[in-house]
C-alpha positions as CSV (number, residue, x, y, z in Angstrom):
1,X,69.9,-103.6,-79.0
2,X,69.2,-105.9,-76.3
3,X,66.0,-108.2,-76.7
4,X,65.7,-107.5,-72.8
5,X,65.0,-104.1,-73.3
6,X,62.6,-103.7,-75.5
7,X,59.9,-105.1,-73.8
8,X,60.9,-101.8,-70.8
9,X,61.5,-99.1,-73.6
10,X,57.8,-100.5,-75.0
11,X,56.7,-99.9,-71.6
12,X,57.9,-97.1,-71.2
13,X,56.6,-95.6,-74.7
14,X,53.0,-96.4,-73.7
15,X,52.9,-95.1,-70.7
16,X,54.6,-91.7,-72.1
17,X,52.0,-92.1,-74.5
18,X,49.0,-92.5,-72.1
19,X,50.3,-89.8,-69.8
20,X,50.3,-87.1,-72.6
21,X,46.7,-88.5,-73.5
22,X,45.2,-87.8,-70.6
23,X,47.1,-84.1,-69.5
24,X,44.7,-82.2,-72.3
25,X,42.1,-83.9,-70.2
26,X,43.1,-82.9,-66.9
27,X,43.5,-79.3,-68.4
28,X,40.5,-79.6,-69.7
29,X,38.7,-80.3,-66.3
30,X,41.3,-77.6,-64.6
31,X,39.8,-74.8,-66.9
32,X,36.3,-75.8,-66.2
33,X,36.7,-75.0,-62.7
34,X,38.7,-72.2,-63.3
35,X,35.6,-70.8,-65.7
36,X,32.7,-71.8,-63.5
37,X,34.6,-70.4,-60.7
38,X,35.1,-67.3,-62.5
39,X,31.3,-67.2,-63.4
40,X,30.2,-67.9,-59.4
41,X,32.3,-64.6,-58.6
42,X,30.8,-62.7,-61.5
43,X,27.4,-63.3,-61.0
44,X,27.8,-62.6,-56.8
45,X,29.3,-59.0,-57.7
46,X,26.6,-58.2,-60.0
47,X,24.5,-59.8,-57.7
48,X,25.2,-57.3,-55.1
49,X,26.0,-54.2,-57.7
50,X,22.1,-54.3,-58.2
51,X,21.5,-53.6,-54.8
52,X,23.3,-51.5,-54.3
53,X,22.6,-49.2,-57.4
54,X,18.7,-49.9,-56.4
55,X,19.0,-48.6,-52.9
56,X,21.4,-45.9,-53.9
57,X,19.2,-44.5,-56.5
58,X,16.1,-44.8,-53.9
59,X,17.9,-42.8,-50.9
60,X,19.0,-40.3,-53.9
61,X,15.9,-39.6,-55.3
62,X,14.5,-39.7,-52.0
63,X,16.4,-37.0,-50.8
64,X,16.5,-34.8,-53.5
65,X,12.1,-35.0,-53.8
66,X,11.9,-36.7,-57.0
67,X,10.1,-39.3,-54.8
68,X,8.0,-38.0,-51.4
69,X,9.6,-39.8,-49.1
70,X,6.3,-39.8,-47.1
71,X,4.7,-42.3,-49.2
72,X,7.9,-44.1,-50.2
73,X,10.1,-43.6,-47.7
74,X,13.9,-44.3,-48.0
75,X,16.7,-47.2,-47.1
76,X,18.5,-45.0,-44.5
77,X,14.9,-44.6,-42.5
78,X,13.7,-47.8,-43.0
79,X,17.1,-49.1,-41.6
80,X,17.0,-46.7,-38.6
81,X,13.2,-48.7,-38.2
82,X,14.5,-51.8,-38.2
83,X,17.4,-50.9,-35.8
84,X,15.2,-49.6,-33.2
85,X,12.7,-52.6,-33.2
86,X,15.6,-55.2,-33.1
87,X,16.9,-52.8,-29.8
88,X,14.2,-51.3,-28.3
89,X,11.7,-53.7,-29.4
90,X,8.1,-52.9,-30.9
91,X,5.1,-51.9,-30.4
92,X,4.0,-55.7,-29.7
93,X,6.7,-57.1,-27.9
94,X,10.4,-58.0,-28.9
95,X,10.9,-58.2,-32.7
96,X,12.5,-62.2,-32.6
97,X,9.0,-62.8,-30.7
98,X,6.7,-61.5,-34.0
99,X,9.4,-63.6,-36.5
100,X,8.7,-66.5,-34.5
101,X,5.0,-66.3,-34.2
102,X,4.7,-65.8,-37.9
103,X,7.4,-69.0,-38.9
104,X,5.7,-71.3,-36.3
105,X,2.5,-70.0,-38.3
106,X,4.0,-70.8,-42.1
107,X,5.8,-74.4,-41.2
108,X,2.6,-75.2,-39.0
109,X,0.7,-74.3,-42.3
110,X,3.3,-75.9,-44.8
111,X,3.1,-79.1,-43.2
112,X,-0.4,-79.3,-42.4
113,X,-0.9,-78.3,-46.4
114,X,2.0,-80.4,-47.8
115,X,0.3,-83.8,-45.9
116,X,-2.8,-82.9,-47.1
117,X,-2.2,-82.2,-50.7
118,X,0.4,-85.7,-50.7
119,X,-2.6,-87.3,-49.4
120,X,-5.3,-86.3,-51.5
121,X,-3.5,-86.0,-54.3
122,X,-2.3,-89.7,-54.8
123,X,-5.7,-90.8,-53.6
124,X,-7.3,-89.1,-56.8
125,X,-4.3,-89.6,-59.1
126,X,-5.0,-93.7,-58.5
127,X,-8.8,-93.4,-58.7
128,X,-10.0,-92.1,-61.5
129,X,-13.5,-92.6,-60.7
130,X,-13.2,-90.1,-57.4
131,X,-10.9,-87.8,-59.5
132,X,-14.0,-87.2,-62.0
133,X,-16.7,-86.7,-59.4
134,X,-14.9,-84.1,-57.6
135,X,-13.0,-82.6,-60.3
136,X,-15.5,-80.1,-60.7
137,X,-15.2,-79.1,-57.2
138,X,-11.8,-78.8,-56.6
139,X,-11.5,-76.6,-59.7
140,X,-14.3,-74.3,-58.4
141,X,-12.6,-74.0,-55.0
142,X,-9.0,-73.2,-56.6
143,X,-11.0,-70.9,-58.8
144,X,-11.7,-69.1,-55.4
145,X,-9.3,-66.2,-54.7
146,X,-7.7,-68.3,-51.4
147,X,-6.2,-65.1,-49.8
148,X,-9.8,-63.8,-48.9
149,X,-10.2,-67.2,-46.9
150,X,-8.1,-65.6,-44.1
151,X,-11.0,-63.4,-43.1
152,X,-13.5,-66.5,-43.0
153,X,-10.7,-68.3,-41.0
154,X,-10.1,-65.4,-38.4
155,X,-14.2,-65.5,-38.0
156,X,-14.9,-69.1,-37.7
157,X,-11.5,-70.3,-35.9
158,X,-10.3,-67.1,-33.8
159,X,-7.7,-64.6,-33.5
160,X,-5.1,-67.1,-32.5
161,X,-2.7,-69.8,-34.5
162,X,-5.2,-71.4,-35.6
163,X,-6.8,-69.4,-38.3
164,X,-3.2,-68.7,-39.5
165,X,-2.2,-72.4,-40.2
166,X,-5.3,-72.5,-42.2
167,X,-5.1,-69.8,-44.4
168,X,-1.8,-71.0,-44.6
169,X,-2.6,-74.3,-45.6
170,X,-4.9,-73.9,-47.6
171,X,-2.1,-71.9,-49.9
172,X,0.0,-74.9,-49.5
173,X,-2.5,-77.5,-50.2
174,X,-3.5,-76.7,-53.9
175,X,-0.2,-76.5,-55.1
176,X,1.1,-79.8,-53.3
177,X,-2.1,-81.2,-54.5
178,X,-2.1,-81.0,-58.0
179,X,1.9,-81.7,-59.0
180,X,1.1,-84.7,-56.7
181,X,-1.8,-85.5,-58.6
182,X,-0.2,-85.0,-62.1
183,X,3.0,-87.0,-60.9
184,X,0.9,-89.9,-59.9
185,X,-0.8,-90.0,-63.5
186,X,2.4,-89.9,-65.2
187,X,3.6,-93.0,-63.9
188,X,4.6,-95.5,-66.6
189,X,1.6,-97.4,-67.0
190,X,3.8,-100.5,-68.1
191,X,5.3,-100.7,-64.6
192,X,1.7,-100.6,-63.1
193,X,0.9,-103.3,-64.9
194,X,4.2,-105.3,-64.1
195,X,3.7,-105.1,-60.6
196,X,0.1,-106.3,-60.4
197,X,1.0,-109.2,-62.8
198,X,3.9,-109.7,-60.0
199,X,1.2,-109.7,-57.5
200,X,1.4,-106.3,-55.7
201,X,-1.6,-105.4,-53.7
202,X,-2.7,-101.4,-53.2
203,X,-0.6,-100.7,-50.6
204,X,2.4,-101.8,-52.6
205,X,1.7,-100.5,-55.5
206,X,0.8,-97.0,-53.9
207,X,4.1,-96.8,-51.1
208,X,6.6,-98.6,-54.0
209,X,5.4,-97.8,-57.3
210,X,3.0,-94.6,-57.7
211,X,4.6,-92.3,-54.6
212,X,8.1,-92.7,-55.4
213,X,7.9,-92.0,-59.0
214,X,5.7,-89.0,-58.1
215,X,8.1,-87.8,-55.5
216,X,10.3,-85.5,-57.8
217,X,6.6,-83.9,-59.0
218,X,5.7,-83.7,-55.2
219,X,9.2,-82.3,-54.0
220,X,9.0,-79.9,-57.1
221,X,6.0,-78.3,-55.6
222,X,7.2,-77.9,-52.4
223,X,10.4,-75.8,-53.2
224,X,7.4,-72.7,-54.2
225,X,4.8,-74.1,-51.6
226,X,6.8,-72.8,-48.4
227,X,7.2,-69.4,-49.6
228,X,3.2,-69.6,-49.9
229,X,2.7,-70.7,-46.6
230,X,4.6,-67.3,-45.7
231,X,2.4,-65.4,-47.5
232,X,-0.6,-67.2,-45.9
233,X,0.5,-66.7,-42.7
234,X,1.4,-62.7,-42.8
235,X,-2.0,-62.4,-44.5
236,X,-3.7,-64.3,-42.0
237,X,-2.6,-62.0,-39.2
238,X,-3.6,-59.1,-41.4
239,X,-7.3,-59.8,-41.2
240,X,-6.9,-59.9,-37.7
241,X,-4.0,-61.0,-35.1
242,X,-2.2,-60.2,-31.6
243,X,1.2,-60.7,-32.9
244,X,3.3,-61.3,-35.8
245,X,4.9,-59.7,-38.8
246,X,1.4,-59.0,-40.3
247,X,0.6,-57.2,-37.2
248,X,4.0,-54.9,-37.2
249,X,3.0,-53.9,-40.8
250,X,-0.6,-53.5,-40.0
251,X,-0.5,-51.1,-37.7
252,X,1.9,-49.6,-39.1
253,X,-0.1,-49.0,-42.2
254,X,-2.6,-47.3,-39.9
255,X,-0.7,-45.0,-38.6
256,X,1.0,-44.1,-41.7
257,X,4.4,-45.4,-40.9
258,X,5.7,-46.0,-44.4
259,X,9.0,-47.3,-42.6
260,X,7.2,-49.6,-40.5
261,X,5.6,-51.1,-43.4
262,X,8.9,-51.8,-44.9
263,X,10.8,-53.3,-42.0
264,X,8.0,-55.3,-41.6
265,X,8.5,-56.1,-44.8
């Protein structure tokens, strides 16, 4: 054998070597896809297999009067609802009109409570002497049921948005409020101390240190908080409104127009 070669056949016997090494790996990873891939599809089918057996067994039951349909109603009619208000419009104006009215209402609301909450919350969560003195208060007023607020809103603030971004708000506010509270006093005390002994002053230590390591507590909160800001807005214009979605359904409810409810819905 030729002292030449060796040093190419070693060569080549690693890389052979490293190659079959890393296929099981590669295989590995393929079939990982494969699987979650096969899992995405699987839950999506069943996914839609409950609907469908939901509404299915509704419209069934509904037609052969294990159900009155006139409290419950049925898919097929609440469909034929919803198809006449997106082409003939409703009682109130064009339906795209009442969805806008009541999502300019919610974000109005989500924002207004999600600044609010961000702000007060890091302002007690820092100061613990402020956090004890109106401790008490701020668990009274979450004690409050905050839905019945829309009527005091619609009172004291009008028929108009205004008394929707509040109850709407207001929704927003507590929940915003207290992860940002709670993120604020998890903060590594340690690092607090670090940066003073580094000399950071309040602001720093507020914009660098406490709110970004509060920010997955605070951005937690808001995933819920704009589903809340729905609600507060459709409730809102249930005590009392000129448009919306709340409106659709509450006249609907006064008139006994089970379908109505639910399209509104």
């Amino acid at each position: 054998m030729s002292v030449r070669s060796a040093p190419a056949r070693l060569s080549a016997g690693m890389s052979a070597t490293t190659e079959q090494a890393a296929r099981p790996l590669v295989d590995l990873a393929a079939r990982r896809r494969r699987d979650a891939q096969r899992r995405r599809i699987n839950v999506a089918v069943l996914r839609v297999l409950v609907a469908v057996v939901f509404l299915s067994s509704w419209e069934i039951l509904a037609r052969l009067g294990w159900i009155d349909p006139f409290f419950t109603s049925q898919p097929t009619a609440v469909a034929d609802k919803l198809w006449y208000w997106i082409t003939q419009g409703t009682e109130l104006g064009p339906l795209w009109e009442q969805a806008l009215v009541t999502m300019e209402e919610a974000v109005g609301g989500f924002i207004v409570g999600s600044v609010l909450g961000v702000v007060f919350g890091v302002a007690l969560g820092r100061n613990r002497l402020l956090s004890d003195v109106l401790g008490p208060y701020i668990k009274a007023a979450n004690a409050i049921p905050r839905v019945v607020l829309g009527a005091l809103f619609a009172v004291s603030l009008g028929l108009d948005i205004k008394s929707k971004i509040a109850t709407a708000a207001v929704l927003v506010f507590f929940v915003v409020f207290f992860n940002a509270f709670q993120g604020v006093r998890e903060v590594d005390r340690n690092l607090i101390a670090n940066a003073r002994i580094l000399g950071a002053g309040d602001r720093q230590l507020t914009t660098e240190i406490l709110i970004p390591s509060a920010l997955s507590w605070i951005v937690a909160s808001l995933h819920t908080s704009f589903g809340l800001a729905l609600v507060g807005a459709v409730v809102g214009e249930l005590f009392g409104a000129t448009q919306g979605l709340g409106e659709l359904i509450y006249n609907a409810k006064n008139l006994f127009d089970i379908e109505g409810v639910f399209a509104g819905m």
